[in-house]
N, C-alpha and C positions, 0 to 999 in steps of 0.2 A: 474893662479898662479901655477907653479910647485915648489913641498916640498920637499923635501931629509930629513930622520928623520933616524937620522944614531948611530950607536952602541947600541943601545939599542936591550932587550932581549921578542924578538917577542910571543905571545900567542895568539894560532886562532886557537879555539876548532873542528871548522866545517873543517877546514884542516889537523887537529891532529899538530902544529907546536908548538914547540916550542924551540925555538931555537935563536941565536945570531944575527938578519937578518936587513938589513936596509929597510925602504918603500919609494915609488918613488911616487908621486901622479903627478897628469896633470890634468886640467879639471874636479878638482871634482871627480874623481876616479883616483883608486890606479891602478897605469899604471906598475908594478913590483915590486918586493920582491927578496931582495937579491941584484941581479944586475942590475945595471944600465941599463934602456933600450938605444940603440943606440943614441947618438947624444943629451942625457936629459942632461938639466944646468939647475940645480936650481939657482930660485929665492933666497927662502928662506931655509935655513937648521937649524932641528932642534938639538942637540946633545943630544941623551937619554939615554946616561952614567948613568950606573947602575940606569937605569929607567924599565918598562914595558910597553910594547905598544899592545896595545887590542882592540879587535872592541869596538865599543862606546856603552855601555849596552843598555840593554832593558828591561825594567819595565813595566809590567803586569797592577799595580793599582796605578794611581798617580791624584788626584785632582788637578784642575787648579782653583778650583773657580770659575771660569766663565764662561757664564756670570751669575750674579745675586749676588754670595758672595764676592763682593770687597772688604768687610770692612775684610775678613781671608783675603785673599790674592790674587794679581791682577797675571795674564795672563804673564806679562813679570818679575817678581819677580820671579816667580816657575819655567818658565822655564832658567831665570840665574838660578836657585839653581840645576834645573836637568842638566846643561853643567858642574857647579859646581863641580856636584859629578860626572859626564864622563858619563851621559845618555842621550844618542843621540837618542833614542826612545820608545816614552812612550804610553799606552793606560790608555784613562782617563774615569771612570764610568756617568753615563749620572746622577745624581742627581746636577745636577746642579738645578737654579731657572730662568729662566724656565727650564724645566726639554729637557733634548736632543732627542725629541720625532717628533720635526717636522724637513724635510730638509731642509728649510733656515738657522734654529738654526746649522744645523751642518755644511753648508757650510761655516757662518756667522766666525765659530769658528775655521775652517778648515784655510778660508782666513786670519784672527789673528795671528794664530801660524804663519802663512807661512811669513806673513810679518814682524816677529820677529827676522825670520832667525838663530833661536836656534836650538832647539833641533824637531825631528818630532813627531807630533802626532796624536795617532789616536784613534779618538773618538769611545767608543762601542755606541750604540742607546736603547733608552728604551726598553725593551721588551713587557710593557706596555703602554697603554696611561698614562700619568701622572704618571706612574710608580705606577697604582693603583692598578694592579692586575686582571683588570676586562675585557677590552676591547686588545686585541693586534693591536701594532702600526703599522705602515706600515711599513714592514721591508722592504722589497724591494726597495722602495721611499730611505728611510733612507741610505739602502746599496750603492744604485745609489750618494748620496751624499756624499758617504765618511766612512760610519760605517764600522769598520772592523768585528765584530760583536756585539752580542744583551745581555742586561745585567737586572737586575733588582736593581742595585747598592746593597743595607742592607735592601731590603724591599722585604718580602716574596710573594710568589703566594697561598696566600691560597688556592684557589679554582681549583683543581686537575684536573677539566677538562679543565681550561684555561693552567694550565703548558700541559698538553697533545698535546691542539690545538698549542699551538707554539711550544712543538717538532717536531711533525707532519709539522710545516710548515717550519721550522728550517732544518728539514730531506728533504723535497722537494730543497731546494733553495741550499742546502750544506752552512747554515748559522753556526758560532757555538752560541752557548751560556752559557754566563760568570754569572755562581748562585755561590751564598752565603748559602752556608745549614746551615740554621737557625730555627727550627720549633718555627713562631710565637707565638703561646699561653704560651710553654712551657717557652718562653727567656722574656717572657711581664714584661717589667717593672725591669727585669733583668739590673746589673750593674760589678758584678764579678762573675767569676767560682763560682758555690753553689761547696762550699766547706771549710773547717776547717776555712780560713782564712776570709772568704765572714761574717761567723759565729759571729765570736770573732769580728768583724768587725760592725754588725749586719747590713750588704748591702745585701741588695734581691739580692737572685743568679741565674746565667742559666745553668742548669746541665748541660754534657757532653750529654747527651740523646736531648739533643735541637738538637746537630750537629747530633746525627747519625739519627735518628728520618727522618728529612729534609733530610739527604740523601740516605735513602733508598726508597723515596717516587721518589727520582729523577734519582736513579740509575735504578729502575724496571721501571720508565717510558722508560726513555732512552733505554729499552732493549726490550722495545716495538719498540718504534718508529725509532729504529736506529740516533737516534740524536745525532752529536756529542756536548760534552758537556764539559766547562771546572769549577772545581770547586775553586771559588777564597777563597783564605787566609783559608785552612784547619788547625785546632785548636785539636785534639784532637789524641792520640791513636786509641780509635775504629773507628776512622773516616780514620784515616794510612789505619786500616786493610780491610776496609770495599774497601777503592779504589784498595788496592791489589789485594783482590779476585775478583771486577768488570775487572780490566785489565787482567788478566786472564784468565777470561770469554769470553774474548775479544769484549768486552764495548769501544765503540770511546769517551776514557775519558780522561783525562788528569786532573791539579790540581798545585796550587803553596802552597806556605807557605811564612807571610810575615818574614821579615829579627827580627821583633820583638821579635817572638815567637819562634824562633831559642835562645833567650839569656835571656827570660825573664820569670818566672812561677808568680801565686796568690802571692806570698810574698813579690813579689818587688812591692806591691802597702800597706805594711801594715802601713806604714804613711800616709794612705789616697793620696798618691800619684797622682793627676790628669791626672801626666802624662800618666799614668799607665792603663789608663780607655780609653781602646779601646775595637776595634768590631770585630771577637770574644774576648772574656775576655783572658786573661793570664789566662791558665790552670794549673795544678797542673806539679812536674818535672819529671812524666812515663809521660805525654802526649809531655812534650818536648823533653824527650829522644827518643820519638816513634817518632816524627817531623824532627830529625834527623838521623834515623834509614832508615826512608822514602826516605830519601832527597841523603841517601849515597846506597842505594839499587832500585835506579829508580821508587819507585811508585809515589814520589811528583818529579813532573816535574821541576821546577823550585821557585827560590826567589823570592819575591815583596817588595817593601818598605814599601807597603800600607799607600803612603805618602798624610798624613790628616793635611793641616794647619789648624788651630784654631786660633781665633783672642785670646789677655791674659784675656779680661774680663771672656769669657766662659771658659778658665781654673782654673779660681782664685776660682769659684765656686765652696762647698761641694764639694765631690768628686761623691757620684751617683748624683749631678744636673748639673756636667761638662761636656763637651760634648766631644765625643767621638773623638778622634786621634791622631796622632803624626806624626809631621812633619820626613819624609825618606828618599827623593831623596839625600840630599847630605851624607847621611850613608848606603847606601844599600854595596856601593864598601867595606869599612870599616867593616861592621860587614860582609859580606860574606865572608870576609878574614879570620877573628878574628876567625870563625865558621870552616872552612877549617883548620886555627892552631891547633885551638882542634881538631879536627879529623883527624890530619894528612894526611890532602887532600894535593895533590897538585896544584896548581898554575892555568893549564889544565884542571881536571878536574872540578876547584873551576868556572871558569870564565865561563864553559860552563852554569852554570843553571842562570846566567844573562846576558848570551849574546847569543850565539845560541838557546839553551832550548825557550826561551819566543820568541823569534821569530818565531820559527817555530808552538811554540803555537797559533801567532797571523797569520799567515800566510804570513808574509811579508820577502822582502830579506832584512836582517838586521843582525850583530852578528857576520858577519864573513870578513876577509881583503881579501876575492879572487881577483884574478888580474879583472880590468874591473868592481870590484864593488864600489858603493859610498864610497868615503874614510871620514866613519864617524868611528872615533879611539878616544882612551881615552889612554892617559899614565900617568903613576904613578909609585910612589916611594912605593913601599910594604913596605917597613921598617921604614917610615918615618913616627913618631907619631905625633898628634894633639890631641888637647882636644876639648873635644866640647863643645864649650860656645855658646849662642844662640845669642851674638851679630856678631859670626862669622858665622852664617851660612845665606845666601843670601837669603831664603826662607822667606816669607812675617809671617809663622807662624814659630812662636820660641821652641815650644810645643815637648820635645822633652825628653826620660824615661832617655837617657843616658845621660845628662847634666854632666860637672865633671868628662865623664869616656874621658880614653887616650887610643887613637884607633889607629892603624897602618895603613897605606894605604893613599897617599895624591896622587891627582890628581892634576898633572902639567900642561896639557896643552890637552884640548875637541878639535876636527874639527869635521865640520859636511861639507858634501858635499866638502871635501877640504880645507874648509877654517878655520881657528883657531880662534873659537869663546869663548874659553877661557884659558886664561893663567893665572896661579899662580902668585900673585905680590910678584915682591921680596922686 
């Protein structure tokens, strides 16, 4: 299938472009930019009049549910929702049921995606057996299957010498590994920020000293063992600063923030809001301004959806017996915009931290339209509002904080390897 996707206003962070340029694909990759290579007729051409054409993002943290949670959400539901929103490549945390600890289960899950022919994925691996904490899994095995790297999903390592042993073993193999700094005892039982609103509320809270706590326990390890290390969905101020002075240091660290906590503090769950009851909690509005401060001064690397379906019954519940998350793939494009308007980002530098930034986190070539790379692109209309209603979103979980809000950014037309595996109906 050769593409012609013409008039449209090109953005490819890893090239610095952005500019007015047409793309030529052949074969699953993009064969020129700008001009026609010799003797190319397209098949099909797209017309991307005042549209944007982009590498096809990359998403850090996105659950598939599978296998095990089919009743949240199935395997080909999630990923229509991540071509959806123009994420052509996703890394999904191993808590699944059974948990992504042995290499069948990842090849098993490896071979699913691939014959869905969506979006790519790539599974991290337990970094525990059972993701208990206590024994380390076979990373290598796992690796050899497919992990890109090793994660603990939201379940802590209490036991110091076991996070040690698998830096240490992490630092041997050049593995990374993807932690949640969470100090368990401190967050136990924990449901919002302990704070004024958690109070008035009277929900058990987890102070900000939960995140730094967890990460200073992981930062001084890691500067032992030289391990590199990525920290998922940082929540806090002292936790900004605390990654600052580690890179600095020059710590092999890196760290995202998801797209929630970029727009969301403690108050927007003061109607017991379920949807609202995520993991970390929504902070107070100096740790979002500091999450933003981070995100425009390089010390957070990049955005995540941190996209959690939930089926409705476990939402409907109180709000501390709901369960934790919110559906993101099809809003990460949309609020990373939203979040760039206010801070007067541009366009370039907005689309690098979900499309270059996390690829290079995960170590894969993704993110970028060089000549000769897969042509997995996402285009959209920046200007073009939507409301987000949960019958409209293709994701099996509906669970989602911004319900009712009208968001700018609509994605017209996902290709993955070439091919156009989603188009906007008219």
């Amino acid at each position: 299938m050769k593409i012609h996707i013409k008039n449209g206003h090109l953005i490819d962070p890893k090239n610095n472009i952005n500019d007015k340029l047409d793309v030529f694909i052949a074969a699953g990759k993009i064969v020129a930019i700008g001009k026609a290579p010799d003797g190319f007729v397209a098949n099909h051409t797209i017309d991307a009049t005042h549209l944007t054409i982009c590498p096809g993002l990359v998403d850090l943290s996105a659950r598939l549910r599978e296998p095990g949670d089919e009743y949240k959400a199935r395997l080909l539901s999630e990923l229509q929702a991540a071509v959806a929103g123009g994420v052509t490549s996703l890394a999904c945390p191993p808590d699944t049921d059974p948990v992504l600890d042995e290499p069948g289960l990842v090849e098993m899950l490896k071979h699913r995606t691939k014959q869905q022919g969506l979006a790519h994925v790539y599974p991290l691996g337990a970094l525990t057996r059972q993701l208990e904490g206590k024994a380390l899994s076979e990373m290598n095995e796992l690796h050899a299957a497919g992990c890109v790297g090793f994660s603990q999903a939201n379940v802590a390592i209490t036991d110091t010498q076991v996070l040690w042993r698998a830096m240490e073993y992490a630092a041997t193999f050049g593995f990374t590994l993807y932690l949640h700094a969470e100090e368990p005892f401190l967050a136990a039982n924990g449901v919002a920020h302990d704070g004024e609103v958690a109070t008035r509320l009277g929900l058990k809270g987890i102070p900000s000293a939960a995140e730094a706590l967890a990460l200073a326990t992981i930062l001084r390890i890691a500067q032992e063992t030289k391990a590199k290390i990525h920290i998922s969905r940082l929540s806090t101020a002292e936790g900004v600063d605390m990654i600052r002075k580690a890179k600095q240091q020059g710590l092999n660290i890196s760290c995202d923030v998801s797209a929630n906590h970029l727009h969301l503090t403690e108050h927007d769950i003061a109607y017991f809001d379920a949807n609202c009851h995520l993991k970390p909690p929504l902070r107070t509005q100096r740790d979002k301004d500091a999450l933003r401060a981070g995100l425009m001064d390089g010390t957070i690397d990049s955005i995540c959806s941190d996209h959690t379906p939930v089926d409705d019954d476990a939402k409907q519940a109180p709000f501390a017996e709901a369960e934790v998350g919110a559906t993101g793939l099809e809003l990460l494009l949309p609020l990373t915009l939203k979040w760039a308007v206010e801070e007067k980002l541009n366009l370039l530098q907005a689309m690098r931290l979900i499309t270059q930034a996390p690829a290079n986190v995960l170590g894969i070539v993704a993110g970028e339209l060089s000549p000769n790379s897969d042509a997995d692109l996402c285009i959209f209309d920046a200007n073009e509002y939507w409301k987000v209603c949960p019958q409209a979103l293709k994701s099996q979980g509906k669970n989602t904080p911004f319900t009712g809000l009208e968001l700018a950014g609509k994605v017209k037309y996902t290709l993955v390897h070439g091919q156009i595996v989603y188009q906007q109906p008219h």
